[in-house]
BALOBA-1460 file (C-alpha; in Angstrom, 3 decimals):
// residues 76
<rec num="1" residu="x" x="-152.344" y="-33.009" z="17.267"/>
<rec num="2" residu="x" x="-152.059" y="-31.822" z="14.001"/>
<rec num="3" residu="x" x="-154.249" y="-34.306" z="11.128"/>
<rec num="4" residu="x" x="-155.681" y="-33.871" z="7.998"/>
<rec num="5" residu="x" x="-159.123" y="-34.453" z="6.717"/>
<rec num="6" residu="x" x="-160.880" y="-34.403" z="3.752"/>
<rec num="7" residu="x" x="-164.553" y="-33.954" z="2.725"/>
<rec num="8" residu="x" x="-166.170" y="-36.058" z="0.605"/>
<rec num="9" residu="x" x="-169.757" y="-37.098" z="-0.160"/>
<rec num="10" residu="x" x="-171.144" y="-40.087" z="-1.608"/>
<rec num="11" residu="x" x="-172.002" y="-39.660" z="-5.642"/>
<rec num="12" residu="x" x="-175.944" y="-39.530" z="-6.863"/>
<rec num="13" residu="x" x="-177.207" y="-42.366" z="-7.285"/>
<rec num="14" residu="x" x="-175.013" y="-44.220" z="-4.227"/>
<rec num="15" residu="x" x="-177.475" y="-43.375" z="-1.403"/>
<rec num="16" residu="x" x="-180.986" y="-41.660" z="-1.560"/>
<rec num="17" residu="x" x="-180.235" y="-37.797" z="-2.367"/>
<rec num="18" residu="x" x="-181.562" y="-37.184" z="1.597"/>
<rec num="19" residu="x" x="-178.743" y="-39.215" z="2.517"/>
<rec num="20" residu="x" x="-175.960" y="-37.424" z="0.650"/>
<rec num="21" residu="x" x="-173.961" y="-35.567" z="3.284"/>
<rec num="22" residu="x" x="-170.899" y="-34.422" z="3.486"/>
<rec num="23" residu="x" x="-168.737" y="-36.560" z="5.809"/>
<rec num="24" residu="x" x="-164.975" y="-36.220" z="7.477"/>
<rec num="25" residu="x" x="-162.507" y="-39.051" z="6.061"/>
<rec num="26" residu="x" x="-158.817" y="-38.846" z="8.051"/>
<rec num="27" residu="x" x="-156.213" y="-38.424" z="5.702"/>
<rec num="28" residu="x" x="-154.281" y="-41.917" z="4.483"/>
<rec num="29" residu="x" x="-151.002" y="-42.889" z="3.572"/>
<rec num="30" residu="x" x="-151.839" y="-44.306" z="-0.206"/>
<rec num="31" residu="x" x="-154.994" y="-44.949" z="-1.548"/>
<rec num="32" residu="x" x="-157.542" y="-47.420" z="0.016"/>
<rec num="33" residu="x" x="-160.348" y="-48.885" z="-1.936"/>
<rec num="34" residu="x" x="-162.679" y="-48.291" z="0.981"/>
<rec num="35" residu="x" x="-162.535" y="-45.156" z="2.745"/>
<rec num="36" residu="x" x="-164.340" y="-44.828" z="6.461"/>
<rec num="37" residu="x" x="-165.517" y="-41.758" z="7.457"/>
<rec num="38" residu="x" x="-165.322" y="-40.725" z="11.160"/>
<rec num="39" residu="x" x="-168.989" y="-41.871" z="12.191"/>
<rec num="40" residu="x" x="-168.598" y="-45.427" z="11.166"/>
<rec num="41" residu="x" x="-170.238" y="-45.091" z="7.901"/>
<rec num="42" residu="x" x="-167.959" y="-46.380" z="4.202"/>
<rec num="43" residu="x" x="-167.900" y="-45.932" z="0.895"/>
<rec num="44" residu="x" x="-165.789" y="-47.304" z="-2.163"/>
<rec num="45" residu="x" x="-163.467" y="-44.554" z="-3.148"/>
<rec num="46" residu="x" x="-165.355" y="-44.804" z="-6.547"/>
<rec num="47" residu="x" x="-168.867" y="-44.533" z="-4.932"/>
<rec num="48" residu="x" x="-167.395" y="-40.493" z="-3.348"/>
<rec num="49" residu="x" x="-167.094" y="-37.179" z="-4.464"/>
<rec num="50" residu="x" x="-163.884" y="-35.673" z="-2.952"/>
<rec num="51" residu="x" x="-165.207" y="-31.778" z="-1.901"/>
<rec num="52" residu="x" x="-162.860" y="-28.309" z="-1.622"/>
<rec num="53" residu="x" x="-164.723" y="-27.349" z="1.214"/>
<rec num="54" residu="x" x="-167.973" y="-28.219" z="2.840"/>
<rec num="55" residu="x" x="-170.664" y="-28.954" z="0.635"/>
<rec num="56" residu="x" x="-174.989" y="-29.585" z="1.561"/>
<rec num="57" residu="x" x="-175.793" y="-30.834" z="4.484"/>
<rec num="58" residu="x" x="-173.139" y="-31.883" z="6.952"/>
<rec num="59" residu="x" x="-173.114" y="-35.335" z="8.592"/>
<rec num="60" residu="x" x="-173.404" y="-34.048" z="12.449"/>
<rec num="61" residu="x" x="-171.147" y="-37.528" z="13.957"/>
<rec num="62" residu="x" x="-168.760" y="-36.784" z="11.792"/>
<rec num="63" residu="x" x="-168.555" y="-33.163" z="13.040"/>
<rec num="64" residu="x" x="-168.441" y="-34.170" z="16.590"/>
<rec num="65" residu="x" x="-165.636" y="-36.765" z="16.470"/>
<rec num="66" residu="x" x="-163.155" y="-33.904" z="14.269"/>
<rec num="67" residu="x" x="-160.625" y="-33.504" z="16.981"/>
<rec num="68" residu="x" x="-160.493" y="-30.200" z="18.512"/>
<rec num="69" residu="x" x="-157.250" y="-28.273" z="18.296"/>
<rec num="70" residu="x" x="-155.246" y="-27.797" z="21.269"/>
<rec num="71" residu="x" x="-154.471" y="-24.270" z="21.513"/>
<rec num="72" residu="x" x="-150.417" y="-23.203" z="22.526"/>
<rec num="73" residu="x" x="-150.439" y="-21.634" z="25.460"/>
<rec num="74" residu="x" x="-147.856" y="-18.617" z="25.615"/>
<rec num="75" residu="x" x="-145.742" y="-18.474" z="28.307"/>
<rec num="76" residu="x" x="-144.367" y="-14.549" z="29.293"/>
């Protein structure tokens, strides 16, 4: 399985500055006006700040539902 994800976290002012984590959206085909991130939680693609790379403090559902990779196994 092979998906992209991108970071984002919701802008000041959205949510209380305790509640401004950085959570895992799956990548889309165009551009939705809402986005949902992997725990169930969604913003307004206006309301986000689209991150490079993680960013504060890391929203721990959406950690646990990323997909882990499924490693090739080499055959001799």
């Amino acid at each position: 399985m092979n998906s992209a994800y991108y970071l984002g976290r919701p802008l000041p002012g959205v949510v209380g500055e305790t509640r401004r984590m950085c959570h895992v959206f799956p990548a889309q085909t165009g551009i939705p006006t809402r986005l949902v991130a992997l725990c169930g939680v969604s913003f307004n693609r206006e309301q986000l700040e689209l991150l490079e790379g993680p960013r504060g403090m890391p929203c721990e559902p959406c950690l646990r539902s990323v997909p882990r990779p499924q490693l090739e196994v080499q055959q001799t």
